[in-house]
NURO-725922 format. One record per residue (C-alpha): residue in one letter; chain; x, y, z; residue number from 1. Coordinates in steps of 0.2 Angstrom, whole numbers, plus 5000, padded with zeros to 4 digits. Layout:
NURO-725922
{rest=A | kette=A | u=X | v=Y | w=Z | nr=NUM}
...
//
This chain:
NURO-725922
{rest=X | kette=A | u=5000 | v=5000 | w=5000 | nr=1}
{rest=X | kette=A | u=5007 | v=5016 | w=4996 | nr=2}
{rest=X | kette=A | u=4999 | v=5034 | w=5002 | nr=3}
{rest=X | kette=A | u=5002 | v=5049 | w=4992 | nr=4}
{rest=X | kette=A | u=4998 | v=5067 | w=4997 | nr=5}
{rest=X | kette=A | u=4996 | v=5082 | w=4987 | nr=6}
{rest=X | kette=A | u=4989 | v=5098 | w=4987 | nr=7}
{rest=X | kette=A | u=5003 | v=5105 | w=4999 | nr=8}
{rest=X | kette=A | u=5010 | v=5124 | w=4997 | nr=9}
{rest=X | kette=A | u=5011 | v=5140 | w=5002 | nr=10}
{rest=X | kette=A | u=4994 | v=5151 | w=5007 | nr=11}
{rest=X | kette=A | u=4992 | v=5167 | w=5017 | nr=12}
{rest=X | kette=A | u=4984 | v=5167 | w=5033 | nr=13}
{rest=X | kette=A | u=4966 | v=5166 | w=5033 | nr=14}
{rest=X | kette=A | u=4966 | v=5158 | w=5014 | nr=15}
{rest=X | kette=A | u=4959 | v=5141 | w=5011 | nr=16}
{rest=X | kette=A | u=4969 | v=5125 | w=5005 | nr=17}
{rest=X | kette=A | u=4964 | v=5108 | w=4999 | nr=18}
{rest=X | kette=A | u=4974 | v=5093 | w=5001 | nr=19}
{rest=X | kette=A | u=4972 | v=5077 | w=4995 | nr=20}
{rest=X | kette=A | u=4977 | v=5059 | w=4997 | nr=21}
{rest=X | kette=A | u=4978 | v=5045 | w=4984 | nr=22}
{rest=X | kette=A | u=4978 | v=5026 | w=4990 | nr=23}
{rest=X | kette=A | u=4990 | v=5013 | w=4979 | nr=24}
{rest=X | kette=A | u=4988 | v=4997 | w=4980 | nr=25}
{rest=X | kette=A | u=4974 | v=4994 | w=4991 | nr=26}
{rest=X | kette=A | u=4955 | v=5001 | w=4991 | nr=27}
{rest=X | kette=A | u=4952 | v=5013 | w=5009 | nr=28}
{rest=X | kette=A | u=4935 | v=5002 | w=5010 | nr=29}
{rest=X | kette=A | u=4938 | v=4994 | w=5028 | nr=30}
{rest=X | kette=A | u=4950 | v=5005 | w=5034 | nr=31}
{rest=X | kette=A | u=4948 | v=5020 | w=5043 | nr=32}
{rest=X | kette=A | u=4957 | v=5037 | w=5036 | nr=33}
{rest=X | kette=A | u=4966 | v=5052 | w=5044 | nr=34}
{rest=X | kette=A | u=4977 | v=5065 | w=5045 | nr=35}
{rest=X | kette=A | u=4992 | v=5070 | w=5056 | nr=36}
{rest=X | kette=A | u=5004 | v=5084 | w=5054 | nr=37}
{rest=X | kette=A | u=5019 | v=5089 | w=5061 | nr=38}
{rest=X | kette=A | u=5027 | v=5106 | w=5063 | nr=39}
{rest=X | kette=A | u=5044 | v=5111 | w=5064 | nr=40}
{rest=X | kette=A | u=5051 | v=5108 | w=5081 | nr=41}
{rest=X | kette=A | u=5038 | v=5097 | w=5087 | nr=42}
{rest=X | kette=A | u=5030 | v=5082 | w=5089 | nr=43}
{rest=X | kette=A | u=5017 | v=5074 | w=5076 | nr=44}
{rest=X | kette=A | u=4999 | v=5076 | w=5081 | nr=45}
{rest=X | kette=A | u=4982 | v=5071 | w=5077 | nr=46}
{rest=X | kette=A | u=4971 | v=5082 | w=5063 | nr=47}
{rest=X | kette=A | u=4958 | v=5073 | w=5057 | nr=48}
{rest=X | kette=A | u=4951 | v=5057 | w=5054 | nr=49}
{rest=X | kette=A | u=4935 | v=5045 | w=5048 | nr=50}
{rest=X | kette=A | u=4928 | v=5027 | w=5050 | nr=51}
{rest=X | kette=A | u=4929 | v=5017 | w=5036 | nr=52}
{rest=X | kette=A | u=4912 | v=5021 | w=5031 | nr=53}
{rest=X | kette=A | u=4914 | v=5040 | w=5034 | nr=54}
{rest=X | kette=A | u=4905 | v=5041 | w=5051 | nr=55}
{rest=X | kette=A | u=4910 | v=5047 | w=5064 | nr=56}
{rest=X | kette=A | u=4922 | v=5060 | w=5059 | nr=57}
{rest=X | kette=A | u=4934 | v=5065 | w=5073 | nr=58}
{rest=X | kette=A | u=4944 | v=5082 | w=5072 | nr=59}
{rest=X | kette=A | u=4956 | v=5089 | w=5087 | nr=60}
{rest=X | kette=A | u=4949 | v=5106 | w=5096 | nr=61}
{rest=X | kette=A | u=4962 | v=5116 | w=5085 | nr=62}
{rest=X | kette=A | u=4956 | v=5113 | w=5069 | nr=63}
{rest=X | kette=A | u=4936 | v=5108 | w=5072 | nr=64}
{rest=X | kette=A | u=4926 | v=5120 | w=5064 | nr=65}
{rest=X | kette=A | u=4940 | v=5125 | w=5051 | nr=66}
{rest=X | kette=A | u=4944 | v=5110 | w=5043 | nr=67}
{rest=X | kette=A | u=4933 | v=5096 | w=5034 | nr=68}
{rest=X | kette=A | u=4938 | v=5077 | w=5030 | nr=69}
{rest=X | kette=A | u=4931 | v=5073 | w=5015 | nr=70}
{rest=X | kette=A | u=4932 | v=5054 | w=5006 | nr=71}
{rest=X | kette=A | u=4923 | v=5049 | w=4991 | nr=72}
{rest=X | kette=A | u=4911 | v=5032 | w=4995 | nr=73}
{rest=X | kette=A | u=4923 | v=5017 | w=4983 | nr=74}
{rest=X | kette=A | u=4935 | v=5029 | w=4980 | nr=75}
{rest=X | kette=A | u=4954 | v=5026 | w=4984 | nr=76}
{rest=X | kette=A | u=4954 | v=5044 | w=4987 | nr=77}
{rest=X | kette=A | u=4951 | v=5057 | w=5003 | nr=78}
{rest=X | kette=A | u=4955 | v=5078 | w=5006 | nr=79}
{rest=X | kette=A | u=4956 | v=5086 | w=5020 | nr=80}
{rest=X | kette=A | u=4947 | v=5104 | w=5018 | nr=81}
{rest=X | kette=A | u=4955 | v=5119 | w=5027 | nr=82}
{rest=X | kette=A | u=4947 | v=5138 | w=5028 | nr=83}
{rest=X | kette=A | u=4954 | v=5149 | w=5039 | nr=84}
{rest=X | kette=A | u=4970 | v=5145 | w=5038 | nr=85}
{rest=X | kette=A | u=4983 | v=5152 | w=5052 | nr=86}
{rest=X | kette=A | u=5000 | v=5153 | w=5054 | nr=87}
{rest=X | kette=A | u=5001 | v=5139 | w=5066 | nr=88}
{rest=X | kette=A | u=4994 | v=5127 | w=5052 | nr=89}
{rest=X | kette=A | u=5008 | v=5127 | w=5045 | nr=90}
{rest=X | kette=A | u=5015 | v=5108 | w=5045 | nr=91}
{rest=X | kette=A | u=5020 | v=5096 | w=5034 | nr=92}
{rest=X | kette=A | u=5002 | v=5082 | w=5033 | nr=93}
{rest=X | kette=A | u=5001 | v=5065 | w=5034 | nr=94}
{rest=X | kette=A | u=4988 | v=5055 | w=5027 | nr=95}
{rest=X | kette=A | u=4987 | v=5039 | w=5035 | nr=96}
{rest=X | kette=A | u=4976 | v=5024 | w=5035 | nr=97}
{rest=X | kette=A | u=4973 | v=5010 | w=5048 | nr=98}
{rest=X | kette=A | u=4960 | v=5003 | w=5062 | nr=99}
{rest=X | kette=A | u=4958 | v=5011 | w=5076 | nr=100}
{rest=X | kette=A | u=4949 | v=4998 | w=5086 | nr=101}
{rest=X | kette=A | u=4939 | v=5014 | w=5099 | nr=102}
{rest=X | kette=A | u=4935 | v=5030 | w=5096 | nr=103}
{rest=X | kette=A | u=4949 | v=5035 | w=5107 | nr=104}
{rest=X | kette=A | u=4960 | v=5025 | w=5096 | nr=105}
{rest=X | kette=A | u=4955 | v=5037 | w=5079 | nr=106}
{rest=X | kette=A | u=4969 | v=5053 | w=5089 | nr=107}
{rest=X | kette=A | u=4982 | v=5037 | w=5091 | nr=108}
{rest=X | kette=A | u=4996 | v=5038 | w=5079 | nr=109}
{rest=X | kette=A | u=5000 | v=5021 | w=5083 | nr=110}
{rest=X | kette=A | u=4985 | v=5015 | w=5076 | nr=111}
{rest=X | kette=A | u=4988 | v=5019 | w=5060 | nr=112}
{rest=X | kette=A | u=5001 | v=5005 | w=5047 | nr=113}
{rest=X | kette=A | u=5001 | v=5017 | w=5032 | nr=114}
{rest=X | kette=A | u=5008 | v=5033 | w=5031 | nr=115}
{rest=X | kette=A | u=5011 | v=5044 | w=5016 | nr=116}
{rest=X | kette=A | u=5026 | v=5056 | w=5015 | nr=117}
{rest=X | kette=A | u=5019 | v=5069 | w=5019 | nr=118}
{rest=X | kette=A | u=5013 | v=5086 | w=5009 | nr=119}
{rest=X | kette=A | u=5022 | v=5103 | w=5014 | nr=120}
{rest=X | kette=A | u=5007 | v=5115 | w=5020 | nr=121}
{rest=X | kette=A | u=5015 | v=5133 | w=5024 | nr=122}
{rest=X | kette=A | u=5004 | v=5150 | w=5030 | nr=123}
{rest=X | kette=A | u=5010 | v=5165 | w=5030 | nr=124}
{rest=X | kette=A | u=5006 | v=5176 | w=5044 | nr=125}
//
């Protein structure tokens, strides 16, 4: 399985910015999606992320309200929609995919196998 982000670049603050993430190898069907990001100088954390059949979507408290996780029913593909971009956004995002066996699980990175490389997001204040 390979996961492929895109979509990444530079936007000023406030702007809006979709990213997007490409499955290879395997359908997202039975897995559950996400997304972590990780800025310069510190540690990875949890976005966003979605049961396998798109319900319940779980966002952490800095990005709720701002940013939607999108995937398309049968389709090896999934964004992640961002509005009100801040400076602090800036990171460089992680699609990942896995199965998170609580709801608790879904913020974990450890329960997530499949990690793309990441895609460069940058907002400039």
């Amino acid at each position: 399985v390979q996961l492929v982000e895109s979509g990444g670049e530079l936007v000023q603050a406030g702007g809006a910015l979709t990213i997007t993430c490409t499955a290879f190898g395997h359908k997202f069907p039975t897995y559950a999606l996400g997304w972590f990001r990780q800025a310069p100088g510190k540690e990875r954390e949890f976005v966003a992320a979605t049961h396998w059949r798109g319900l319940p979507l779980f966002y952490s408290e800095s990005v709720k309200g701002r940013f939607t996780l999108r995937r398309e029913t049968g389709s090896n593909t999934m964004s992640l929609e961002m509005k009100s971009l801040k400076h602090e956004d800036t990171a460089t995002y992680y699609c990942v995919m896995g199965r998170p066996a609580t709801n608790d699980d879904y913020y974990r990175e450890r329960e997530y196998e499949y990690w793309g490389q990441g895609t460069q997001v940058t907002v400039s204040s």
